[in-house]
N, C-alpha and C positions, 0 to 999 in steps of 0.2 A: 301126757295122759298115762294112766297105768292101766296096766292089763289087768286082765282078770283074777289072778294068780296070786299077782301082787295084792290086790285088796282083800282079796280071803283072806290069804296069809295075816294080813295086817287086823281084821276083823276077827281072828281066832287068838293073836298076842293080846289084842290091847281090850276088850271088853268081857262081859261076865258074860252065864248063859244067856239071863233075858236081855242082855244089850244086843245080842249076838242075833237071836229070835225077829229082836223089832227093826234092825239091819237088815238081816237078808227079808223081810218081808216086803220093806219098802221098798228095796231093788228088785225083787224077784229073782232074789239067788238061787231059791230051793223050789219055785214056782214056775210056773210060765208067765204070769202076770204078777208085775210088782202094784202094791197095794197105793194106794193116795196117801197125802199125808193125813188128810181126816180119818180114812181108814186106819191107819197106822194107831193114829192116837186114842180113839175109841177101841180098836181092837186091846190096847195094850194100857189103858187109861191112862194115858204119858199127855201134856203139853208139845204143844209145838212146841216149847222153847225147851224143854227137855229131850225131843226127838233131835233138834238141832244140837243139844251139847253133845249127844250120842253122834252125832254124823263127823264131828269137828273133834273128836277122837281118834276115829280113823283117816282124815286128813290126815288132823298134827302128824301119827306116826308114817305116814306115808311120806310127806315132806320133810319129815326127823331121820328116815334111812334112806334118803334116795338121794 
């Protein structure tokens, strides 16, 4: 598992602003409450499957430095 630290980190190298934006919102990094994926994707008019390439970004790099 990674800490918290660790994913910011990883979430501030490897994506742009609005990737950054639709991350922490669907975790609730900047919130108290992380949003749904329906929310996510309506808020940010992205696809599931496009929210998923976004997640699997910050995987890849966490399993590429660890």
């Amino acid at each position: 598992m990674y800490s918290k630290e660790e994913i910011i980190n990883a979430i501030k190298i490897c994506l742009n602003e609005e990737e950054k934006r639709i991350i922490e919102s669907r975790f609730g990094i900047c919130m108290e409450v992380p949003l749904t994926i329906k929310e996510v994707c309506g808020r940010f008019n992205i696809t599931n499957k496009e929210l998923r390439s976004i997640e699997q970004k910050v995987i890849y790099h966490l399993r590429k430095n660890n």
